[in-house]
N, C-alpha and C positions, 0 to 999 in steps of 0.2 A: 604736603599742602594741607593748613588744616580748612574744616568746613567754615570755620568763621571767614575767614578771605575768600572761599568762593564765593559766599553769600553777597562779599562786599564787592568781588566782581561781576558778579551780575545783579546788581541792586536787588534783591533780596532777601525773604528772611524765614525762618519758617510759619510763622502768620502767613503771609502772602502767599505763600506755594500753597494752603491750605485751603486760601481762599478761590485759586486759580483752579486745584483739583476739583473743589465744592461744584463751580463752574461746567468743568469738564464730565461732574457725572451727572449734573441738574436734571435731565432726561433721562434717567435709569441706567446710563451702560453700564456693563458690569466691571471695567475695570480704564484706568486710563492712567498715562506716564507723563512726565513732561519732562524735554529733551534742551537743555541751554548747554551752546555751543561759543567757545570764544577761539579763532583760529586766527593765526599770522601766518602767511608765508613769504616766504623769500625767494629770488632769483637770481644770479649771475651768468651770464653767457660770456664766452672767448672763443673768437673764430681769427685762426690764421694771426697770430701775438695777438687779438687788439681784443679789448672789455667791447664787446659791441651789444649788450642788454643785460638790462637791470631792472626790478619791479617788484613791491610789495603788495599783498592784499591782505584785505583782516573781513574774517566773517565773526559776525555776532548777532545771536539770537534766540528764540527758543522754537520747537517743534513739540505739540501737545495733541498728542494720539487718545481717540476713545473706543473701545473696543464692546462690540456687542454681537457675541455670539462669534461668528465666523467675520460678521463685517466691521471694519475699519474708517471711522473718519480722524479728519488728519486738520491741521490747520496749523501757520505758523506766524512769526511777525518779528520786527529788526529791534521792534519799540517795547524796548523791559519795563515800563509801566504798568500797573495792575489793571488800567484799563483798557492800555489795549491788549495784555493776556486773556484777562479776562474774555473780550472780545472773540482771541484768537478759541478761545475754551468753549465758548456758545457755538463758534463751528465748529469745531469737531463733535459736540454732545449730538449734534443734529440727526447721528448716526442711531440713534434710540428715543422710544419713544414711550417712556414707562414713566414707574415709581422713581424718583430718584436716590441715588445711592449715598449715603455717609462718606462724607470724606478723613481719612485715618486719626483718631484719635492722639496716637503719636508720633513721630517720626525718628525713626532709626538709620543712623550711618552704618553702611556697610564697610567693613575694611576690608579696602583694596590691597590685594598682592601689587608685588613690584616685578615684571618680568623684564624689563628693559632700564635698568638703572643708568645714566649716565653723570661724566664727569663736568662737560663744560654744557650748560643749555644754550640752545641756539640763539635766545632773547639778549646773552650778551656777550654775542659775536658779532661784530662791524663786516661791514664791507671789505674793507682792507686789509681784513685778518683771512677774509678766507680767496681773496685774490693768487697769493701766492702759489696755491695748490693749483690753481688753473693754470697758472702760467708753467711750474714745473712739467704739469702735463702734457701742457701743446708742445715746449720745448724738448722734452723728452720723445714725443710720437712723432716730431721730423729727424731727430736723430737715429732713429730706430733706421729706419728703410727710404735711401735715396729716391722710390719710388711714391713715399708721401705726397700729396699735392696739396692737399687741404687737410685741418684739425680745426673740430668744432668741441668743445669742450664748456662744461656746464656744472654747477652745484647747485644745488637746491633745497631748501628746509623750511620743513613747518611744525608751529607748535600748537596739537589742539589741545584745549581743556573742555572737557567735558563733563557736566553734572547733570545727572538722571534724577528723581522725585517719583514716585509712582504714588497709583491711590489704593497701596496696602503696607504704604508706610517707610519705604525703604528707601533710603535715598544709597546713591554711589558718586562717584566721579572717578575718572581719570586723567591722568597729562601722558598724552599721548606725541612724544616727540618723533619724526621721519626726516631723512635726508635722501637725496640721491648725488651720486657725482658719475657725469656721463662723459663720456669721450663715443666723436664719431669720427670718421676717416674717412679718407678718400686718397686711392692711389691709383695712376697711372703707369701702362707698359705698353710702348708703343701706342697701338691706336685703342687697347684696351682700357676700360675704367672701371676699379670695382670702388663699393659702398659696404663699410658695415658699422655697427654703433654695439656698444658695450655698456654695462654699468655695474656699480653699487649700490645696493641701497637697504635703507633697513633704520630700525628704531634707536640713531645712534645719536651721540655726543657729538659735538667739532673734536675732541679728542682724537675720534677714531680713524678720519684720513690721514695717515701719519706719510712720510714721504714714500715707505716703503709699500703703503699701498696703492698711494699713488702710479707709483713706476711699473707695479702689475698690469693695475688697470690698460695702464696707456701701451705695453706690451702686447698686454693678452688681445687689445684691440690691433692694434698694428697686426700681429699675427693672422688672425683671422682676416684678416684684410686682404694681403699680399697673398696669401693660399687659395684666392677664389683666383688665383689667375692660372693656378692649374687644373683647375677643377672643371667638369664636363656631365655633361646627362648622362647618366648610365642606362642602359637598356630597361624597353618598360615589361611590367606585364605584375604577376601577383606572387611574389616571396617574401621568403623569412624576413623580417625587419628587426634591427637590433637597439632600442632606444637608450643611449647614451645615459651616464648617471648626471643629474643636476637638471640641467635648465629644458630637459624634454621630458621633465613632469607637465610640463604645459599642456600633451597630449594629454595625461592625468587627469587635471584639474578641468579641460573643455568637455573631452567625451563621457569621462565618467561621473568627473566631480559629480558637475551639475545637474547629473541624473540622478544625484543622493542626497538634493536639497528639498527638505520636507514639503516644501508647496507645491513643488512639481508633483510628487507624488501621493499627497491630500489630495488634489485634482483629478491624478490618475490620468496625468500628461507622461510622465516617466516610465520607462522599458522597465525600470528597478519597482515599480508602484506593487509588482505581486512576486516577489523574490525575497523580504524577510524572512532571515532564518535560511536561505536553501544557497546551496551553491552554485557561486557566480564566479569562481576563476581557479586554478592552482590551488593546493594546500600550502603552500611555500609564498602566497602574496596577501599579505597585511594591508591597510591602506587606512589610514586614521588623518585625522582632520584637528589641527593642535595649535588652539591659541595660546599656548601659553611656554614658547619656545622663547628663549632669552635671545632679544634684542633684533627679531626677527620682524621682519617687515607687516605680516598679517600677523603679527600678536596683537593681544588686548589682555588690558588686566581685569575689564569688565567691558560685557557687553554692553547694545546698547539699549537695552531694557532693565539694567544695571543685574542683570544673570552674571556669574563666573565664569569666566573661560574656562577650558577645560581640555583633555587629550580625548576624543570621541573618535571612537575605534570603530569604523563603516567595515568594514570586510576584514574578518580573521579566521588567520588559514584557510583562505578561499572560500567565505560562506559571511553573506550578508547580515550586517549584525547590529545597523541602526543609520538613523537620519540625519542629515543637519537639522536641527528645530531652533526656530523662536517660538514664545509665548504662543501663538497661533496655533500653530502645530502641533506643539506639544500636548495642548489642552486638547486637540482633536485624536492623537494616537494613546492619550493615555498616560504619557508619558514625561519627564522634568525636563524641562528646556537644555540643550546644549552646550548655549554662551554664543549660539550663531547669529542671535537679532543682532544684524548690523544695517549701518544707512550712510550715506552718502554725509551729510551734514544735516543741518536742523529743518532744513528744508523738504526735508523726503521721510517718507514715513519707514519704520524696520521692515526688512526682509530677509529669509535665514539663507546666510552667504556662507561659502569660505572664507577660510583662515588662512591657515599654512599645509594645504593638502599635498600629499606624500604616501609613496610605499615604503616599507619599511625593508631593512634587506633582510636579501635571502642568501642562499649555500653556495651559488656560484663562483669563480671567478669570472673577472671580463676577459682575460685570453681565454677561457675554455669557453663563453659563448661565443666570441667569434670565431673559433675554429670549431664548431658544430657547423657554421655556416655553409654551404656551397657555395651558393651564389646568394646575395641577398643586400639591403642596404645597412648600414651606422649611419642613423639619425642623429646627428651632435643638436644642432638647435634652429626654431622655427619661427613662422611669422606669416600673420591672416589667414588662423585660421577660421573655420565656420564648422557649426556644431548646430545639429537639427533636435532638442534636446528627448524631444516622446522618441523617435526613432533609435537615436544616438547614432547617425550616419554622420560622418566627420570628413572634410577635406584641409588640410593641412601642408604649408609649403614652408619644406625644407631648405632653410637658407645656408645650413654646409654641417657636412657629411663626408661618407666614403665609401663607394663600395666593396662588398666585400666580394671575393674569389676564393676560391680555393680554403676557406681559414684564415686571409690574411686582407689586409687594406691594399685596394686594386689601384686607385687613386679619389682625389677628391670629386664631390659629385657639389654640383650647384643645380639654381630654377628646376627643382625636383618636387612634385606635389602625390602624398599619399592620400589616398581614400579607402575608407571604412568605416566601421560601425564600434563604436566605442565598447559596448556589452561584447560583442563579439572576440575583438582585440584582447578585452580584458579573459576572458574565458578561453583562448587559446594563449596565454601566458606560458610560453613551455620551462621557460628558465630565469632565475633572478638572481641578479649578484651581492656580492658581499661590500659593496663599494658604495655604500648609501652617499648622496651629497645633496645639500639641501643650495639650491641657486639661490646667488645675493642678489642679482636684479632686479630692476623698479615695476614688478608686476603692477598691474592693476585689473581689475576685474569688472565687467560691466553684465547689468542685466536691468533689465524695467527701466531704462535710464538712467541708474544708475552706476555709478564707477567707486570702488572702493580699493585698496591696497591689500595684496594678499601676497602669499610667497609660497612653493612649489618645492618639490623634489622628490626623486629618482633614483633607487640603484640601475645600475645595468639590465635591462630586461629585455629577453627574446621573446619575440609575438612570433606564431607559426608562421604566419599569411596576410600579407595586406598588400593592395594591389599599389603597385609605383609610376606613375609616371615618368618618363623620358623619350627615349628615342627608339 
């Protein structure tokens, strides 16, 4: 995409953004961005054969931040006129109260990396092109298992374009494509009814649901469905926990992540706020934070203060070794930005988020941690959890699993919730496996109101001690 067509998608030009930043520092702040945002998305639903919803939305606008010192004013508007930028630019300047600043002399494009290339964009995909994959779906998850009752099956795509502007001259953009294709189930035994929902998602083409992934999906969903009907509360009390590889990085990302994002810990809200540099788990667990994973759901090719994405390595070989930062933060530790300013849409001002947060693997295998075990739970994967982020106490309920006996899987366990302390957890890491898997599902991530897309993952890893709920 080159600059001259964004410019003509959002009515303008470099004059006007020069005159909008002029604006935005008229009261002295010492630095300010401007955020134009142009989003489509899409919707299809299929429950039980039939198309029963459909719906598009388009966001368009810009979000122009002025920043002074530690504080932040913000201010947006739908209306790409210079005057009412302009406008939007007098509120947020509001935020200082000085000499006013030069706005950049010239303005320079940054070249964007490509970490998400695709083949067909979602803008010219019809309705009708992408009906079939739902329908194969639902068709396929009642054939699976006579116990099927219901199939709710869904695809979803959005195209955003985004172009950044700062007032130190830099301008970026990205095209930022996202799909999800979800399948949910519902099957009946006797007087039993379980529920469970599955998906895909991530920075793709319509290319990439091909039939054969389709037919996983609708499987691997059908599967976990039919298995909660054997599944039971295992005994409660405080043991080994074994967290599955893939999709119970979630613990990851709630207890820890968030404890290693720079504002929490500028504040001196976070457990992690006096722990740079010292050890906080294992010499055997890595755990790095990587926007720039191809075609992955929390990638970006540029932040959204047009920073670089980047692989930002938070704990190596068990010793604390940096923050998530945006601009904010970074200027307060010292230190270059990460690529974590991220925001919701044009609407909400940057905060430094995750990406795609992950351990990296380790020496183990997965049979040799579960045969260390005694007695203890396999965590496979989860939902609602809550996460206290100064403390890092976490409760977490495991929607299926196994427990373990003896070294081996005893049977399946359901409505199982553990509680702990995320530092903790991570500091009693006894073992990691060789079995890295990064989960495709439609993360999303919220804080301060806001919700962004990120993606997770897990090798195999044994926690000493975390207390379990059951019977």
């Amino acid at each position: 995409m080159q600059l001259a067509e964004l410019y003509r998608r959002f009515t303008v030009d470099e004059e006007i953004i020069k005159k909008v930043i002029a604006e935005a520092l008229s009261k002295g702040a010492d630095y300010c961005d401007l955020y134009f945002e142009h989003t489509i998305s899409n919707f299809v639903g299929m429950e039980d054969h039939t198309v029963n919803r459909a719906y598009s939305s388009v966001g368009y606008g810009v979000g122009i931040r002025a920043l002074k010192g530690d504080r932040t004013g913000y201010s947006y508007t739908e209306e790409l006129t210079l005057e009412s930028m302009r406008q939007a630019a007098r509120t947020a300047a509001n935020i200082a109260d000085a000499s006013p600043k030069a706005p950049p002399a010239e303005v320079r494009l940054y070249k964007t990396p490509q970490y998400y290339k695709i083949d067909t964009p979602w803008s010219e995909v019809s309705v009708d092109r992408k009906i079939p994959a739902l329908e194969r779906m639902d068709a396929k998850m009642f054939g699976l298992d006579s116990r099927v009752a219901k199939a709710n099956v869904s695809l979803s795509d959005t195209t955003k374009v985004a172009l950044i502007a700062t007032s130190e001259g830099r301008i970026a953009y990205d095209f930022r494509p996202m799909a999800t294709l979800g399948a949910g189930c519902t099957a009946i035994e006797g007087e039993r009814k379980e529920t469970n929902y599955h998906s895909r998602s991530g920075r793709f083409g319509f290319e990439t649901f091909t039939d054969a992934v389709v037919d996983t999906l609708a499987t691997e969903t059908v599967d976990r469905t039919v298995r909660l009907f054997q599944a039971r509360q295992p005994k409660a009390g405080e043991m080994p926990v074994v967290l599955a590889a893939g999709g119970s990085g979630i613990l990851l990302h709630e207890a820890i992540g968030h404890g290693m994002e720079a504002d929490f810990n500028r504040k001196g809200v976070s457990i992690f706020s006096d722990k740079m540099n010292k050890s906080v788990s294992n010499e055997h667990v890595t755990i790095v934070d990587d926007g720039a994973n191809p075609n992955v759901r929390g990638s970006i090719n540029v932040d959204d203060e047009a920073n670089p994405t980047e692989r930002t390595v938070l704990v190596e070989n068990g010793v604390l070794r940096s923050y998530l930062h945006d601009r904010l933060s970074a200027a307060h530790y010292g230190v270059e930005p990460t690529g974590n300013g991220r925001r919701e849409s044009f609407r909400h001002p940057v905060l430094p988020r995750m990406r795609n947060t992950y351990m990296e693997a380790g020496p183990h295998d997965e049979k040799e941690i579960i045969k260390s075990v005694k007695r203890g739970l396999y965590a496979e994967s989860f939902r609602n959890g809550q996460v206290f982020i100064g403390a890092g106490d976490f409760t977490f309920y495991v929607s299926s699993g196994y427990a373990i006996e003896d070294g081996e899987f005893a049977y399946p366990v359901k409505d199982v919730n553990i509680i702990g302390n995320g530092p903790e957890a991570l500091a009693d890491v006894q073992m990691v496996g060789n079995n890295f898997a990064m989960d495709g599902g439609g993360w999303n991530c919220g804080k301060d109101g806001q919700s962004v897309p990120v993606s997770l993952g897990l090798p195999s890893v044994k926690v000493g001690k975390i207390t379990v709920g059951g019977v």
